[in-house]
C-alpha positions in Angstrom: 178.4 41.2 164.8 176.2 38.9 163.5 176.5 35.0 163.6 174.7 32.1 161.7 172.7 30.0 163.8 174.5 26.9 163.0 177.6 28.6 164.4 175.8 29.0 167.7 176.0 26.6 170.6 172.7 24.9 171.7 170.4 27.1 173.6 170.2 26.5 177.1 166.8 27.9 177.6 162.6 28.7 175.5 162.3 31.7 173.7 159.5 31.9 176.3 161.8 32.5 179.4 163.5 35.3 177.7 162.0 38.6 179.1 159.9 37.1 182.0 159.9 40.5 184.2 156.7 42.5 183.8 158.5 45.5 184.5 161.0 44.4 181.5 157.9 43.7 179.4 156.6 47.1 179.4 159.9 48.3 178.9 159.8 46.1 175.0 156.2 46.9 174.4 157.0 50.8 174.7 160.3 49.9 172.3 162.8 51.2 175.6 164.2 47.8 175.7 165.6 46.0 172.3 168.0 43.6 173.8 168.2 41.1 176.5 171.7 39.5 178.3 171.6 36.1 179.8 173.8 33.9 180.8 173.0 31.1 178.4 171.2 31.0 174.7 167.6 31.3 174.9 166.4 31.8 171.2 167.8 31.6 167.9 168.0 34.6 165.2 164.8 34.7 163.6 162.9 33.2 166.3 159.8 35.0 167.1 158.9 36.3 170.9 155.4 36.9 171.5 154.7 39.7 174.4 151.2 40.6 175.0 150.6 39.3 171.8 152.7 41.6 170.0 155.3 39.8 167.8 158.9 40.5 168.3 161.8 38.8 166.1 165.2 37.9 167.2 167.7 39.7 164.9 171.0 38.8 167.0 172.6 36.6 168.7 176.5 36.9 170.5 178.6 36.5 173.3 179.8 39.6 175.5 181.8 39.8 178.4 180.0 42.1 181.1 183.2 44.3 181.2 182.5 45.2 177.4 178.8 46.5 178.3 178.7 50.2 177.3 176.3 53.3 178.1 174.7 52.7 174.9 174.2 48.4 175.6 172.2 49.5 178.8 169.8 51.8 176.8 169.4 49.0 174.6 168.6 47.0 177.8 165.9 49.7 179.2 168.2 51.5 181.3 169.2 55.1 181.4 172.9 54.7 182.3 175.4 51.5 182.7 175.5 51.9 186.3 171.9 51.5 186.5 171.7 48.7 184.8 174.5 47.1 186.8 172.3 48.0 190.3 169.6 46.1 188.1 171.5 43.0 187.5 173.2 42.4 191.2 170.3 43.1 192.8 168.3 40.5 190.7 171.0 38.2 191.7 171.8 38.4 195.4 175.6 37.7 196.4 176.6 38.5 193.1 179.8 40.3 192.0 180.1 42.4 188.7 182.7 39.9 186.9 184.3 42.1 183.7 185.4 38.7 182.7 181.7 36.9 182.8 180.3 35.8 179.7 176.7 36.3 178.7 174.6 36.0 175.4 173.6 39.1 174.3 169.5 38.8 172.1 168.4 41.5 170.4 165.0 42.0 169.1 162.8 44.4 167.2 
């Protein structure tokens, strides 16, 4: 699913505050992780993210409700199964509830 930029609300957020973890950074320099969820818009499709200064380019943009995130969406994230990846994200967030319902921006980047 791929959306013009103009159709996209304003970002909420830099390009820089995308992928802030170290441990996430390794994870795109070694090309395990190739997209990012957040809850608001950090980038817009075609922006560039510089890690390590290695260039990596935004190819997509779109909203997904955490009850739509599959196996495969959590290898894209750098994860080897959904439930991992759901350990990731409540622990990052203390007193946080998985939400099915919850919308987040989904950026992925080669």
């Amino acid at each position: 699913m791929t959306e013009q930029n103009n159709s996209l609300p304003p970002k909420t957020c830099t390009i820089e505050k995308l992928i802030t973890k170290e441990v996430d950074i390794d994870k795109v320099i070694e090309g395990k992780k190739t997209a990012t969820r957040r809850n608001g818009r950090y980038a817009d499709i075609g922006e560039e993210m510089i890690l390590r200064d290695k260039k990596f380019v935004v190819k997509n943009i779109y909203e997904q409700k955490l009850g739509e995130v599959t196996e495969d969406h959590a290898k894209q994230e750098g994860y080897e199964n959904l439930d991992e990846y759901k350990q990731s994200i409540l622990s990052m967030h203390p007193g946080m509830k998985w939400m099915p319902e919850m919308k987040v921006w989904v950026h992925e980047f080669e």
